[in-house]
N, CA, C, O and CB atoms as a CASP TS submission, in Angstrom:
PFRMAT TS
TARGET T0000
AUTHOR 0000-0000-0000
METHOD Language model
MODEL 1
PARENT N/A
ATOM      1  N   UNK     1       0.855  -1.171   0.000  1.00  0.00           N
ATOM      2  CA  UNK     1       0.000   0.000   0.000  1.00  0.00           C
ATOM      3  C   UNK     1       0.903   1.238   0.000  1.00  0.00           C
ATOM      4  O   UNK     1       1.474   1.533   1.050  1.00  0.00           O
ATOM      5  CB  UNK     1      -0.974  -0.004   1.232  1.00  0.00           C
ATOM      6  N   UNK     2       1.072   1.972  -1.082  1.00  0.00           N
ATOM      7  CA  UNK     2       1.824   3.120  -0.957  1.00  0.00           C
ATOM      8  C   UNK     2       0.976   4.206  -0.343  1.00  0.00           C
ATOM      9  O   UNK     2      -0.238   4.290  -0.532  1.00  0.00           O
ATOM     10  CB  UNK     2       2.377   3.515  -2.262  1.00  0.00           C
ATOM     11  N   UNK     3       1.689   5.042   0.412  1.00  0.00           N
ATOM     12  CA  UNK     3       0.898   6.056   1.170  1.00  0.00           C
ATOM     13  C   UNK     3       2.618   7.131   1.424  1.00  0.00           C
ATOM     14  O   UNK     3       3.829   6.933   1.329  1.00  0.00           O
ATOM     15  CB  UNK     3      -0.158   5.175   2.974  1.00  0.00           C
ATOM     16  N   UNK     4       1.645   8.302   1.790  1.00  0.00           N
ATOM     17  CA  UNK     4       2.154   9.376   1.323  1.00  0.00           C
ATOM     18  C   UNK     4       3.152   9.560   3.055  1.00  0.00           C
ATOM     19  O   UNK     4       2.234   9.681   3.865  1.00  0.00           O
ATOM     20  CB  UNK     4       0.770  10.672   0.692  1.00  0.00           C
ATOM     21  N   UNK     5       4.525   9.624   3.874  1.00  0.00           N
ATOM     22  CA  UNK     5       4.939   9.814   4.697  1.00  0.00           C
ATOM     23  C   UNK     5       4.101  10.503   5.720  1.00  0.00           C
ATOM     24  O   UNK     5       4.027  11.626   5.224  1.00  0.00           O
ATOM     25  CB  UNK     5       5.843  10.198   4.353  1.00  0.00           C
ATOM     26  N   UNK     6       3.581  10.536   6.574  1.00  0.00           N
ATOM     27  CA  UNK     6       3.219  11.425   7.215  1.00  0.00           C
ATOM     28  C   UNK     6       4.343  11.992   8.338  1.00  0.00           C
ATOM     29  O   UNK     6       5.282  11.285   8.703  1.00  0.00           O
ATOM     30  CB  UNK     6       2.036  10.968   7.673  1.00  0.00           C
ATOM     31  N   UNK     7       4.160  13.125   8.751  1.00  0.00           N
ATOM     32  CA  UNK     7       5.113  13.910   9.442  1.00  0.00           C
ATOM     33  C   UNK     7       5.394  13.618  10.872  1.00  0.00           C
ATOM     34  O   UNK     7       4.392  13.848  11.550  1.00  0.00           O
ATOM     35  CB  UNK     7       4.729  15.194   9.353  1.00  0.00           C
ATOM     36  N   UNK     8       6.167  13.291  11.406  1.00  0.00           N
ATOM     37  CA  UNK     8       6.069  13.017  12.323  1.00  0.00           C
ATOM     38  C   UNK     8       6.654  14.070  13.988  1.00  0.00           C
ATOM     39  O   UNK     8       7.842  14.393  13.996  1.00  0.00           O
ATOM     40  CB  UNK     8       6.526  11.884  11.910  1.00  0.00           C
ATOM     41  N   UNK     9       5.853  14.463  15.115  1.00  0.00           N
ATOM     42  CA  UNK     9       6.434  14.419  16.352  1.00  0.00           C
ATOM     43  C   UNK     9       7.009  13.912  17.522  1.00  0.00           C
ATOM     44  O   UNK     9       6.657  12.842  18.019  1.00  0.00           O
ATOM     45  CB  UNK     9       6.118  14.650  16.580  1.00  0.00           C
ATOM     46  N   UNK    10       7.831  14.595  17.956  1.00  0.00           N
ATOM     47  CA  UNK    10       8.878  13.668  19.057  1.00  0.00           C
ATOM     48  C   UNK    10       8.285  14.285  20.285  1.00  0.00           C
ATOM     49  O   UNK    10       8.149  15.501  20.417  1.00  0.00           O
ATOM     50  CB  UNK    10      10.854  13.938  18.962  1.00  0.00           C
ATOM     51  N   UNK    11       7.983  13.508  21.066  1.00  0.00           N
ATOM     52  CA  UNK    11       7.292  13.402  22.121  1.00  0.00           C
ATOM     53  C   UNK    11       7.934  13.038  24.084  1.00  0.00           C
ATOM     54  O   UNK    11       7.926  11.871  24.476  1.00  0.00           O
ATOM     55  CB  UNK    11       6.449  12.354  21.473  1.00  0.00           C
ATOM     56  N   UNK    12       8.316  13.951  24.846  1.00  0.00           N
ATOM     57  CA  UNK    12       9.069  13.387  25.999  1.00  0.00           C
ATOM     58  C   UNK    12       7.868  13.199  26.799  1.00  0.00           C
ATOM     59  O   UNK    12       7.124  14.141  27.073  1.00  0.00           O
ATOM     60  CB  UNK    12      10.281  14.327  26.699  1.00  0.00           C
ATOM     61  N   UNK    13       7.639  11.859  27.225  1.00  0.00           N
ATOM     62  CA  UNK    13       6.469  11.953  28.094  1.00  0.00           C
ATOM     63  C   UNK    13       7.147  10.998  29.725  1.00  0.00           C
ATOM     64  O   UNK    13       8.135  10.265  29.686  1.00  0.00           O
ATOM     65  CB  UNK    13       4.865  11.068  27.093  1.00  0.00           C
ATOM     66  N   UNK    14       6.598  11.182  30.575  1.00  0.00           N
ATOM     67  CA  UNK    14       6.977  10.378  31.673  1.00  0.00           C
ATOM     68  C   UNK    14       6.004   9.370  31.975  1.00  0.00           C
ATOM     69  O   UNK    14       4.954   9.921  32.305  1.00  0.00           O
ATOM     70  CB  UNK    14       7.216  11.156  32.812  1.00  0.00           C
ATOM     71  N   UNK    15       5.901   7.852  32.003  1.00  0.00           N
ATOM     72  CA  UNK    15       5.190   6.829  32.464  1.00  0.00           C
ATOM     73  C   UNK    15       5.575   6.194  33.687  1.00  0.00           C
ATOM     74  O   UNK    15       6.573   6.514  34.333  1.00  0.00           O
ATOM     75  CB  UNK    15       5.135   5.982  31.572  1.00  0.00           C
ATOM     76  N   UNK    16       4.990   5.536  33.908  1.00  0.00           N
ATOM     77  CA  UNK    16       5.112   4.683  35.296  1.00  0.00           C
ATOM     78  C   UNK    16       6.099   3.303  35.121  1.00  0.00           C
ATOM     79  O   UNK    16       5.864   2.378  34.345  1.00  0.00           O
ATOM     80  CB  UNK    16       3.445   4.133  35.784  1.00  0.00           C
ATOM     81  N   UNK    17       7.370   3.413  36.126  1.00  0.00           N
ATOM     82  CA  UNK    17       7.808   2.344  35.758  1.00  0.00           C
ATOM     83  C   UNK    17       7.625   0.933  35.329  1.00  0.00           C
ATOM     84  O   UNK    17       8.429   0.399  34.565  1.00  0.00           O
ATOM     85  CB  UNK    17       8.191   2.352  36.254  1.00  0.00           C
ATOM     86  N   UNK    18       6.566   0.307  35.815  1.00  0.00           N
ATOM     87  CA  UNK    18       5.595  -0.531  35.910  1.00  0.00           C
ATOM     88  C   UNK    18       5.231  -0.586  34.108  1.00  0.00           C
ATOM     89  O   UNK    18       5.567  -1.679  33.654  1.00  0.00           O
ATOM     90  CB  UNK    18       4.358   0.061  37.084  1.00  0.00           C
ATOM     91  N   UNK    19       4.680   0.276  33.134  1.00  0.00           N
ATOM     92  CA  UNK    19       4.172   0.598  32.336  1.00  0.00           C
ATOM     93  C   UNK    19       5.404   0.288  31.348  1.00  0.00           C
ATOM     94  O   UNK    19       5.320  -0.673  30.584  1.00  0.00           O
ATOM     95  CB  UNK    19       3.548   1.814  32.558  1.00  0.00           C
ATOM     96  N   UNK    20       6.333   0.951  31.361  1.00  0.00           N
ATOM     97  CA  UNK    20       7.730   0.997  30.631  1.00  0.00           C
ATOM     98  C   UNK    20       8.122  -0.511  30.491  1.00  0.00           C
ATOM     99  O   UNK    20       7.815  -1.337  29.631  1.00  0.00           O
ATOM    100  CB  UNK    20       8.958   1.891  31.532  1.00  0.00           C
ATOM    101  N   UNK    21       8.800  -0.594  31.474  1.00  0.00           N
ATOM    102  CA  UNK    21       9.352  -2.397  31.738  1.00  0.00           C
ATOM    103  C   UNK    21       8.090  -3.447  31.008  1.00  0.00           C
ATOM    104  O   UNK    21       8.392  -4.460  30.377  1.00  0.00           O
ATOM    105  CB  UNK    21       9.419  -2.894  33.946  1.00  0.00           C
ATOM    106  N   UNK    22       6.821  -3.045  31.203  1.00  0.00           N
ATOM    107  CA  UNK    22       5.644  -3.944  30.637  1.00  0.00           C
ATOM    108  C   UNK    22       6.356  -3.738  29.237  1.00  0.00           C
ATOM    109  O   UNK    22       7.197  -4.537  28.825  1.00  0.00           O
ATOM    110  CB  UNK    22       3.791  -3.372  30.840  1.00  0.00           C
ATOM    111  N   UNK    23       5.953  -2.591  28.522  1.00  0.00           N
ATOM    112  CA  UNK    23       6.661  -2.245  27.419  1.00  0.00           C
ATOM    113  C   UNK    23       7.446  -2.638  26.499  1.00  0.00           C
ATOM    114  O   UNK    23       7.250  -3.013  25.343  1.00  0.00           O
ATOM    115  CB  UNK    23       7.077  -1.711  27.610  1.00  0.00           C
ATOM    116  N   UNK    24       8.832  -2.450  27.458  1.00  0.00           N
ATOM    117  CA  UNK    24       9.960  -3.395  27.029  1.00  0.00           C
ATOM    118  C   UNK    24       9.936  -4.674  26.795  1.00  0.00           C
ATOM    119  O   UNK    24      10.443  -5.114  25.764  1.00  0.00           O
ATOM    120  CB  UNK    24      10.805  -3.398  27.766  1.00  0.00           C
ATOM    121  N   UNK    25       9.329  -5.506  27.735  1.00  0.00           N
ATOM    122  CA  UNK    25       9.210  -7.173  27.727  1.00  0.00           C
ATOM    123  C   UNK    25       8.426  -6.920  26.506  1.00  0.00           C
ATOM    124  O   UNK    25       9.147  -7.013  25.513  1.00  0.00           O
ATOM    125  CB  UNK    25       8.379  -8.175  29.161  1.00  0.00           C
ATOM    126  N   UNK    26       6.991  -6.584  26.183  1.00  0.00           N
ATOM    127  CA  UNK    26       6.276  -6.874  25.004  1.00  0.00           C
ATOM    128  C   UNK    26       7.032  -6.380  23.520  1.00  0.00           C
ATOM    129  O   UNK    26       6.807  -6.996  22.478  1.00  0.00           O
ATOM    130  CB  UNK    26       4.871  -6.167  25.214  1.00  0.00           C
ATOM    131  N   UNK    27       7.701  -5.518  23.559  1.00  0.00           N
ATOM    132  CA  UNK    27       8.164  -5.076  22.251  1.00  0.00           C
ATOM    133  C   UNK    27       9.647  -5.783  22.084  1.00  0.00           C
ATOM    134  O   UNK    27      10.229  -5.812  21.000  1.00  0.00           O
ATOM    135  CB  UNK    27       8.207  -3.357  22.172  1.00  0.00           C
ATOM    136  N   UNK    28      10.151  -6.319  23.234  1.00  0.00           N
ATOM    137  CA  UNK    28      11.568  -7.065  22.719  1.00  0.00           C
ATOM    138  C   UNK    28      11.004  -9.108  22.324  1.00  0.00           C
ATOM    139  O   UNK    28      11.515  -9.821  21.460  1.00  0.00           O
ATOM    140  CB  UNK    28      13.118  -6.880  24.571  1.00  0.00           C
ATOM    141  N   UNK    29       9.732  -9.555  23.420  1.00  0.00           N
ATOM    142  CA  UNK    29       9.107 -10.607  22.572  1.00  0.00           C
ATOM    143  C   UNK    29       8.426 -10.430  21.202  1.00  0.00           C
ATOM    144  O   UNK    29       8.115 -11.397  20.507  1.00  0.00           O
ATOM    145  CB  UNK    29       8.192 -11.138  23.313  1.00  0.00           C
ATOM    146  N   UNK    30       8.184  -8.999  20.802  1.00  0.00           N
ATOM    147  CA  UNK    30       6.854  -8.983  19.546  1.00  0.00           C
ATOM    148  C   UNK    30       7.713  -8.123  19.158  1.00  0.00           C
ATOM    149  O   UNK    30       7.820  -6.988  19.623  1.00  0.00           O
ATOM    150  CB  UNK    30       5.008  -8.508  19.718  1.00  0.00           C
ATOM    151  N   UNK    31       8.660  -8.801  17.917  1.00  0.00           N
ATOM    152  CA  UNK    31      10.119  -8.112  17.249  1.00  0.00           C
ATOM    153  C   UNK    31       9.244  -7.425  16.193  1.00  0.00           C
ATOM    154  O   UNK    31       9.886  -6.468  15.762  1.00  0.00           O
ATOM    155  CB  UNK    31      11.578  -9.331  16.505  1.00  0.00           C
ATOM    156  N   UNK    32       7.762  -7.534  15.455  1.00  0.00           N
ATOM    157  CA  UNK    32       6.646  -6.794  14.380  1.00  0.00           C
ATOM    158  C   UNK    32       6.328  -5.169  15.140  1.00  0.00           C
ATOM    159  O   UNK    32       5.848  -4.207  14.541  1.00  0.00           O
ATOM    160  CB  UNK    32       4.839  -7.947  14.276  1.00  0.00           C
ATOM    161  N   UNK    33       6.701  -5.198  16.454  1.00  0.00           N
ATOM    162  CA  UNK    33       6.045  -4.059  17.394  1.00  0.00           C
ATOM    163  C   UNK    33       7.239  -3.055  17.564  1.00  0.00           C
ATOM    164  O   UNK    33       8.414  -3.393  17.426  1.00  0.00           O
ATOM    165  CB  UNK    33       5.463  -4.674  19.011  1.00  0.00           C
ATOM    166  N   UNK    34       6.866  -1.921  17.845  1.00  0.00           N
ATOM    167  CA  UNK    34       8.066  -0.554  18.313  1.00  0.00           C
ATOM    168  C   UNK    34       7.725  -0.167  19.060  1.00  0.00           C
ATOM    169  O   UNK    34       6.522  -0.427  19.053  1.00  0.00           O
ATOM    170  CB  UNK    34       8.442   0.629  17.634  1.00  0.00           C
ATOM    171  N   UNK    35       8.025   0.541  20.105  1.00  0.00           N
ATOM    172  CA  UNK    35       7.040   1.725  20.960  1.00  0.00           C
ATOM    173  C   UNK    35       6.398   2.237  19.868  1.00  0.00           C
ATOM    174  O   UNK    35       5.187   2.214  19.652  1.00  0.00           O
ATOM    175  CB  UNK    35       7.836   3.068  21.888  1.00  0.00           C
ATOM    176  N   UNK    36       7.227   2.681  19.217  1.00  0.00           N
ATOM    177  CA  UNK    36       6.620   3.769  17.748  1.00  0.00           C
ATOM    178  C   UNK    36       5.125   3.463  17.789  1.00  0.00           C
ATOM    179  O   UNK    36       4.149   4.192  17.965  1.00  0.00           O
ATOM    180  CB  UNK    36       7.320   3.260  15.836  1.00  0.00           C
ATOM    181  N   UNK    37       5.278   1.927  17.532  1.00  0.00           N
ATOM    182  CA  UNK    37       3.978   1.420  16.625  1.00  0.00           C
ATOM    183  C   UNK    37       2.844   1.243  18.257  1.00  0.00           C
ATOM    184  O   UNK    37       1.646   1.525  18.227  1.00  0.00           O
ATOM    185  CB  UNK    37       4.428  -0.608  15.427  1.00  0.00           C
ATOM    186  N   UNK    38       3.384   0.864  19.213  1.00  0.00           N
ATOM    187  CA  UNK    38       2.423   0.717  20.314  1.00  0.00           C
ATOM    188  C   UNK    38       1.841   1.669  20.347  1.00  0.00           C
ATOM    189  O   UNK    38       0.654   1.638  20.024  1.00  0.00           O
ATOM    190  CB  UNK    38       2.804   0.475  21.505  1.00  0.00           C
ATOM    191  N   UNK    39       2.476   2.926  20.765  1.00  0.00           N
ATOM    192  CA  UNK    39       2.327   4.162  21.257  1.00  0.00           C
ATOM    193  C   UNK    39       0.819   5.070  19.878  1.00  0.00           C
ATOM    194  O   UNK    39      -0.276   5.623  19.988  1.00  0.00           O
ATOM    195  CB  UNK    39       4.312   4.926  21.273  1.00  0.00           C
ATOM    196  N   UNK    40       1.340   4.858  19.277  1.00  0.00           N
ATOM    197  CA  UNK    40       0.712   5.024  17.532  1.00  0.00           C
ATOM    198  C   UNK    40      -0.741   4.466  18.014  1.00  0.00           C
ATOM    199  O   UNK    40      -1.613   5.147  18.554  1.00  0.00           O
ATOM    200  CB  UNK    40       1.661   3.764  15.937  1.00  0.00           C
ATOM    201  N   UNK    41      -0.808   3.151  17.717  1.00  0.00           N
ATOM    202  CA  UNK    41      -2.133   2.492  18.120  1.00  0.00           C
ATOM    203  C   UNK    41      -2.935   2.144  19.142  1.00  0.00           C
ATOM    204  O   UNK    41      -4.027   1.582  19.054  1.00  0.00           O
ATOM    205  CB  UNK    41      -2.140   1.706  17.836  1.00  0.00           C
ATOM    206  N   UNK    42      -2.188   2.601  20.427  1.00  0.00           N
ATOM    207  CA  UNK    42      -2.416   2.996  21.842  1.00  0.00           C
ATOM    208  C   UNK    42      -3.556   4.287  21.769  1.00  0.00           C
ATOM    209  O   UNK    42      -4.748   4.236  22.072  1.00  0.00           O
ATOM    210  CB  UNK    42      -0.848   3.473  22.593  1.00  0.00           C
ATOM    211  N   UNK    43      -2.715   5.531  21.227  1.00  0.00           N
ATOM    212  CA  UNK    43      -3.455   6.547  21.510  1.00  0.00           C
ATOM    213  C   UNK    43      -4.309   6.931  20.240  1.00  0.00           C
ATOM    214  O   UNK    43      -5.257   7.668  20.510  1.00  0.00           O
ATOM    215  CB  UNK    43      -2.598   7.605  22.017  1.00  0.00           C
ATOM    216  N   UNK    44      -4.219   6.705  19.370  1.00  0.00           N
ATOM    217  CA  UNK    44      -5.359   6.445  18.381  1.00  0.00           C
ATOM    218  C   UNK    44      -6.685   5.525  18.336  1.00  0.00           C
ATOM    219  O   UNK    44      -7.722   5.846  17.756  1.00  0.00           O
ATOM    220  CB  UNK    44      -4.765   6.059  17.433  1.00  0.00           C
ATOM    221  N   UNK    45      -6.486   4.407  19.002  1.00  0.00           N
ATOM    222  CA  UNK    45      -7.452   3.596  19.965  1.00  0.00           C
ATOM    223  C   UNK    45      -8.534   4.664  20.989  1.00  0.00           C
ATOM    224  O   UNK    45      -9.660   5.151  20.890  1.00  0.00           O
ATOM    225  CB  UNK    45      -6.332   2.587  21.070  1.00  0.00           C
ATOM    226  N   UNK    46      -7.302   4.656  22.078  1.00  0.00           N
ATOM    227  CA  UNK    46      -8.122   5.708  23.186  1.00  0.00           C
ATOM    228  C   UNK    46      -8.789   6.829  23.073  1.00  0.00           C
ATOM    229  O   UNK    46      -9.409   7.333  24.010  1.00  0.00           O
ATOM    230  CB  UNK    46      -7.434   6.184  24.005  1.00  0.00           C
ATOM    231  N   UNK    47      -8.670   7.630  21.153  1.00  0.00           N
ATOM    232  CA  UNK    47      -9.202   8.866  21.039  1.00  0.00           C
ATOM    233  C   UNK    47     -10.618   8.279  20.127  1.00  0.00           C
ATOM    234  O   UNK    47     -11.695   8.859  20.267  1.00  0.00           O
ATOM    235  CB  UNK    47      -8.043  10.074  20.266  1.00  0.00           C
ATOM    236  N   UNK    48     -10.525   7.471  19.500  1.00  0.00           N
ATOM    237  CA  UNK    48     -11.696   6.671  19.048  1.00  0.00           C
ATOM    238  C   UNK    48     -12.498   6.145  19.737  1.00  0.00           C
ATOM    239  O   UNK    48     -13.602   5.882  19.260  1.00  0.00           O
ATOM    240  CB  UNK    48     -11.467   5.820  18.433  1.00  0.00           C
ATOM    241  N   UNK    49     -12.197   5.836  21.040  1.00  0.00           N
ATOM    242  CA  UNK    49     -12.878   5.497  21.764  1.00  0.00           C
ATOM    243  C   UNK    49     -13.585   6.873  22.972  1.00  0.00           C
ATOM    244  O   UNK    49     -14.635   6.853  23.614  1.00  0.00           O
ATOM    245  CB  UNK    49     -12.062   4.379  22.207  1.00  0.00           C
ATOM    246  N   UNK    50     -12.930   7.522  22.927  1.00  0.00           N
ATOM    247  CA  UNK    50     -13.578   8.568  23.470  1.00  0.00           C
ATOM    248  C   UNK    50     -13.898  10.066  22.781  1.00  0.00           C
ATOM    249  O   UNK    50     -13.634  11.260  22.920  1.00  0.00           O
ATOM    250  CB  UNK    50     -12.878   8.713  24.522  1.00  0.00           C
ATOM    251  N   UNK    51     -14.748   9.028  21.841  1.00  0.00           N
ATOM    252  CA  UNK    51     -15.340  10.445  21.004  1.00  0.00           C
ATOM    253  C   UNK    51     -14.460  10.968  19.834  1.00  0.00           C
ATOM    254  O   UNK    51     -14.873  10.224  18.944  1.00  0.00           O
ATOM    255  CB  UNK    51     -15.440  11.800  22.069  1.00  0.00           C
ATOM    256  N   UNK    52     -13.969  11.378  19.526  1.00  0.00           N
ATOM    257  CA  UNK    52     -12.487  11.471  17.982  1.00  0.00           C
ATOM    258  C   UNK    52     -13.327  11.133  16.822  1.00  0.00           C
ATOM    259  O   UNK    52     -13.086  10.002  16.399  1.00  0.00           O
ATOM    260  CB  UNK    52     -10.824   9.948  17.979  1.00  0.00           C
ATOM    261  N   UNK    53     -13.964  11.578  16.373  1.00  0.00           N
ATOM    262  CA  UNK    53     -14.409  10.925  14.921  1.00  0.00           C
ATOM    263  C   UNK    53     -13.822  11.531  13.753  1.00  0.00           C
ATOM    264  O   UNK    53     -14.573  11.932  12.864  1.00  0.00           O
ATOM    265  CB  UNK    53     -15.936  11.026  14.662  1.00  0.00           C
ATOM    266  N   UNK    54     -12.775  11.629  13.662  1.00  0.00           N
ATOM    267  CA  UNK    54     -12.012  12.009  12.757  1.00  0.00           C
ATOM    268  C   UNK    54     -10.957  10.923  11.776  1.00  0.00           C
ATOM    269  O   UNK    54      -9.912  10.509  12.279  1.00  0.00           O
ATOM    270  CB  UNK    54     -11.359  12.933  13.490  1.00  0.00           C
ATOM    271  N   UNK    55     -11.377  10.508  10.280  1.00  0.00           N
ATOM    272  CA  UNK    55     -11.322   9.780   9.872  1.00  0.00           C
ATOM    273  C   UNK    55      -9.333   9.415   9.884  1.00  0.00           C
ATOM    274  O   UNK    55      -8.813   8.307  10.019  1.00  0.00           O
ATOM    275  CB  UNK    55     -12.275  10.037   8.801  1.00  0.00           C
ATOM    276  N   UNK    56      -8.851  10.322   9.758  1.00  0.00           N
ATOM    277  CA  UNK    56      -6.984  10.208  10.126  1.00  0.00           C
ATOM    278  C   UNK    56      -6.587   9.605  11.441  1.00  0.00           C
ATOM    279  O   UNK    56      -5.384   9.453  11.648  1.00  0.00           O
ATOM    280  CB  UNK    56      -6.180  11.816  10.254  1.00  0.00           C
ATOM    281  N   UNK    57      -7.245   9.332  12.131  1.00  0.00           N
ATOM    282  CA  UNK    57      -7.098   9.125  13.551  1.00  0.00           C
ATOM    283  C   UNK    57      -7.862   7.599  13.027  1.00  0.00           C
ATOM    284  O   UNK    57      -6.975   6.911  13.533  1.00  0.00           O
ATOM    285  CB  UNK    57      -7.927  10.419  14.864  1.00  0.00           C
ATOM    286  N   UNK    58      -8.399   7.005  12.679  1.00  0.00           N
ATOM    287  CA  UNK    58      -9.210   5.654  12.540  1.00  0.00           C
ATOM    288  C   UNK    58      -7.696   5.180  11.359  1.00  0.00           C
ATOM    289  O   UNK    58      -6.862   4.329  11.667  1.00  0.00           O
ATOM    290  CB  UNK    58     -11.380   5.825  11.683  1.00  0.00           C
ATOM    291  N   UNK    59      -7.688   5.613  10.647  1.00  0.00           N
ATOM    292  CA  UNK    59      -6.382   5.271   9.729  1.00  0.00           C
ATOM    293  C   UNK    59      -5.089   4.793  10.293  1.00  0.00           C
ATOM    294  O   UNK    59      -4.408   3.829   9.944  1.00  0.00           O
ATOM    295  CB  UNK    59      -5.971   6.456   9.010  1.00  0.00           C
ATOM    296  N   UNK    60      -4.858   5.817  11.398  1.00  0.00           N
ATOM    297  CA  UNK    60      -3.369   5.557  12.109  1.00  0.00           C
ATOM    298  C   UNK    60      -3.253   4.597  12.868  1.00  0.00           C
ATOM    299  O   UNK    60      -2.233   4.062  13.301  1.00  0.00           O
ATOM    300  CB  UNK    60      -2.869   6.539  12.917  1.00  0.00           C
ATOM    301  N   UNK    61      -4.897   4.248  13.128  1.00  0.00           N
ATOM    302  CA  UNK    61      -5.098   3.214  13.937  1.00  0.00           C
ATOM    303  C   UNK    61      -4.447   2.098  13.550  1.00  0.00           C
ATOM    304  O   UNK    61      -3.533   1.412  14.008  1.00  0.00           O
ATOM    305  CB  UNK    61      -6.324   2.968  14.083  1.00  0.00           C
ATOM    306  N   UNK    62      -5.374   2.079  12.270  1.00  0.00           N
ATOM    307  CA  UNK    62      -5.220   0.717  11.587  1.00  0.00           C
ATOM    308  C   UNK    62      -4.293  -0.200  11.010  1.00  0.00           C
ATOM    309  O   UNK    62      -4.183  -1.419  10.880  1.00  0.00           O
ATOM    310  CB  UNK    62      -5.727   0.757  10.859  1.00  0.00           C
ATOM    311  N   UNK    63      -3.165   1.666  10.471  1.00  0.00           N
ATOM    312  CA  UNK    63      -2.224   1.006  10.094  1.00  0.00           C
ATOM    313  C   UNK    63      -1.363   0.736  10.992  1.00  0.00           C
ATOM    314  O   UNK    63      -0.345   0.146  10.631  1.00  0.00           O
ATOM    315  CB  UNK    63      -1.749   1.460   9.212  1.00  0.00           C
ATOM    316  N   UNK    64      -1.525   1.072  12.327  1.00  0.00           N
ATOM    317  CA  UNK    64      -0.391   0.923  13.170  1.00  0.00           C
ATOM    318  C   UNK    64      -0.766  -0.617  13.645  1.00  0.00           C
ATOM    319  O   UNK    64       0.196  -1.324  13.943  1.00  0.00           O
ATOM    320  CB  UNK    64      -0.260   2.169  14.442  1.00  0.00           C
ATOM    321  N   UNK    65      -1.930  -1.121  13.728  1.00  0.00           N
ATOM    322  CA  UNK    65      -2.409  -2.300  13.750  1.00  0.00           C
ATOM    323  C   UNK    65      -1.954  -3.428  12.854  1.00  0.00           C
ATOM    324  O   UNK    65      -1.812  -4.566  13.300  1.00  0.00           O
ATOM    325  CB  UNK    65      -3.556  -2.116  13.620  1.00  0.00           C
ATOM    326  N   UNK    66      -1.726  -3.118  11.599  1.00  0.00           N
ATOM    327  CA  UNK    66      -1.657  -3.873  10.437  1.00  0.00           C
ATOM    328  C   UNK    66      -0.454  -3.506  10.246  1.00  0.00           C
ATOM    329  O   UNK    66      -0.060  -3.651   9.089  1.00  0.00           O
ATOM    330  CB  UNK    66      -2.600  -3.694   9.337  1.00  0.00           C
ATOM    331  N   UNK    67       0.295  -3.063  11.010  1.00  0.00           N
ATOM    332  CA  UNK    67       1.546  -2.596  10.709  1.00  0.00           C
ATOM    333  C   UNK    67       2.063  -2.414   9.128  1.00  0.00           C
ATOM    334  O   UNK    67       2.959  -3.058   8.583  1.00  0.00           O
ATOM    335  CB  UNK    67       2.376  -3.492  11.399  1.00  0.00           C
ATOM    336  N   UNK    68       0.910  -0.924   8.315  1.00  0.00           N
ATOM    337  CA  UNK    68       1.805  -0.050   7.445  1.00  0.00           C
ATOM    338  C   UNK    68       2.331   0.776   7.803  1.00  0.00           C
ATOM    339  O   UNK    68       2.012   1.727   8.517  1.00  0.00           O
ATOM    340  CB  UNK    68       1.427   0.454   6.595  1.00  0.00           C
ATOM    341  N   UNK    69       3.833   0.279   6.996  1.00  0.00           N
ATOM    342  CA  UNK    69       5.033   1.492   6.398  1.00  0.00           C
ATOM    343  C   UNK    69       4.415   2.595   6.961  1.00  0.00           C
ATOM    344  O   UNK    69       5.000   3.065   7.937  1.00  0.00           O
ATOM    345  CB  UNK    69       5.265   1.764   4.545  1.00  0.00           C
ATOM    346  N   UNK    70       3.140   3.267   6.525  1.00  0.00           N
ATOM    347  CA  UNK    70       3.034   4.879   7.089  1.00  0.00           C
ATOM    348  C   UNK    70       3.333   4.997   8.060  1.00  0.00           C
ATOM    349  O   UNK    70       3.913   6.083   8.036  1.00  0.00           O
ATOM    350  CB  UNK    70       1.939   5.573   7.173  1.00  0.00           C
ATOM    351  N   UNK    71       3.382   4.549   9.253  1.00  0.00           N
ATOM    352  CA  UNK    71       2.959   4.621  10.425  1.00  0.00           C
ATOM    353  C   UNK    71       4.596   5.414  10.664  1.00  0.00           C
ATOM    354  O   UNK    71       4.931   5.815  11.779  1.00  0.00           O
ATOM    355  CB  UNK    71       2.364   3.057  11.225  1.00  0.00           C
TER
END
């Protein structure tokens, strides 16, 4: 599926150690996964789910799900 780069931001956020280390274990067993891509389909999830009906936000979802290149 070719798709056009989208732009991306760098983000410093602070989590709970607990959260991180979960993190780590899942993305060093699930070598298909990044934070990139968690983080991506994490909060594109949670804004769809609380109201977001904005069709770019259902997209980023998906592809971060289906893991496309765009992402």
């Amino acid at each position: 599926m070719a798709t056009e780069m989208q732009p991306r931001i760098s983000l410093n956020v602070e989590i709970p150690e607990e959260l991180y280390e979960s993190l780590q274990t899942y993305v060093e067993t699930h070598k298909t996964w990044s934070q990139h891509r968690v983080f991506c389909a994490a909060l594109s999830l949670f804004l769809m789910q609380n109201g977001t009906n904005d069709r770019r936000i259902n997209r980023l979802y998906l592809d971060a799900l289906f893991d496309y290149s765009a992402v």
